[in-house]
C-alpha positions in Angstrom: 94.4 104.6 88.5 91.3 103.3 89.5 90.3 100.6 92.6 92.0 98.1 91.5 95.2 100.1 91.4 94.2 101.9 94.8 93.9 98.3 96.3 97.7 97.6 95.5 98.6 101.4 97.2 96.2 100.1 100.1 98.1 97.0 100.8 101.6 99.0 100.2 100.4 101.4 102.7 99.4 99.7 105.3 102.8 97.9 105.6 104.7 101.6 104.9 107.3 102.8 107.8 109.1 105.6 105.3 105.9 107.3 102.8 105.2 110.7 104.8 103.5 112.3 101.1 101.4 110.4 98.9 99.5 112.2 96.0 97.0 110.0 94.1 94.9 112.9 93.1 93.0 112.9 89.7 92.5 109.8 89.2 89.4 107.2 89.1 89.7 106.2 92.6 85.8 105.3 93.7 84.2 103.9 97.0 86.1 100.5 97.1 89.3 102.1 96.6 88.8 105.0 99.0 87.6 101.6 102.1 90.2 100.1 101.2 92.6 103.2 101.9 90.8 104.1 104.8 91.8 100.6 106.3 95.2 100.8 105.4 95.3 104.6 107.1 93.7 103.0 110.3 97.0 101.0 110.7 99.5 103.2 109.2 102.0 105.3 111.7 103.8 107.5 108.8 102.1 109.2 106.4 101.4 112.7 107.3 99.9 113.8 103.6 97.3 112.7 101.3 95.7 113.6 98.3 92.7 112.3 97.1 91.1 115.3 95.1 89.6 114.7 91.6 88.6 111.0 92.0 85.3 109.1 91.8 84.7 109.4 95.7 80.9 108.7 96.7 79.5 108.6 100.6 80.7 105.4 101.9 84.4 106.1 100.4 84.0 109.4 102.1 82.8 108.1 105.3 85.0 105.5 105.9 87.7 107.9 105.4 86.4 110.5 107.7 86.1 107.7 110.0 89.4 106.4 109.8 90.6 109.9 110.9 89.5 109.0 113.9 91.9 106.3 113.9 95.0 107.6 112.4 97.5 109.4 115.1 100.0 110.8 112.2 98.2 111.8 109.3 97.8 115.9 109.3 96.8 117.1 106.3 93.5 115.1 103.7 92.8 116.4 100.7 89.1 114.6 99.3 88.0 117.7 97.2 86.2 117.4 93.9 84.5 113.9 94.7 81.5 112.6 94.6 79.7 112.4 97.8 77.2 114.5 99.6 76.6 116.7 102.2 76.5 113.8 105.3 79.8 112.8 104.4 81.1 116.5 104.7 79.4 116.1 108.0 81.2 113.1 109.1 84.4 114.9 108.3 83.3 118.1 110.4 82.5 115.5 113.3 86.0 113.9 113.3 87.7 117.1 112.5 86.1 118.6 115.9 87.8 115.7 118.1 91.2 115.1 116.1 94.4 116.0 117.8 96.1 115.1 114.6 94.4 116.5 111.7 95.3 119.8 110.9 94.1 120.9 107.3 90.9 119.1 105.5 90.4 120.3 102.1 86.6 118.8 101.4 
């Protein structure tokens, strides 16, 4: 799967009211995938799980998924392990993983 793929899931997603786990690790998920996740997560009220280790993941994927933490009320556990982005990203997680009431695990 790569961002073409995670563009299809993105649109699915956003529309969800059932998914509460959704696995899409190891795959070749990159930056435009993981934006296009993030803005499906910013409107989605059901998923509680996902797993994005072992993709193609670089800063501004990264960030705008730390960011839309900040957004999400439901999602609890994010799994971004084993990507490609840096050190600020992993400080944009730690930032919104200070002030979420929802996030409970963060596997980075």
């Amino acid at each position: 799967m790569d961002d073409n793929d995670a563009e299809s899931f993105a649109e699915v997603l956003e529309k969800n009211e059932t998914l509460a786990q959704l696995d899409l690790s190891n795959n070749l998920i990159g930056d435009r995938g993981a934006c296009l996740i993030a803005s499906a997560l910013e409107k989605n009220d059901t998923l509680k799980t996902l797993n994005l280790s072992n993709n193609k993941i670089g800063d501004k994927g990264a960030i705008a998924l730390a960011n839309a933490l900040g957004v999400n009320k439901t999602l609890v556990e994010l799994d971004v392990s084993n990507n490609q982005y840096s050190s600020d990203a992993s400080t944009r997680f730690s930032e919104v993983i200070r002030t979420s009431t929802t996030i409970k695990k963060l596997v980075n």
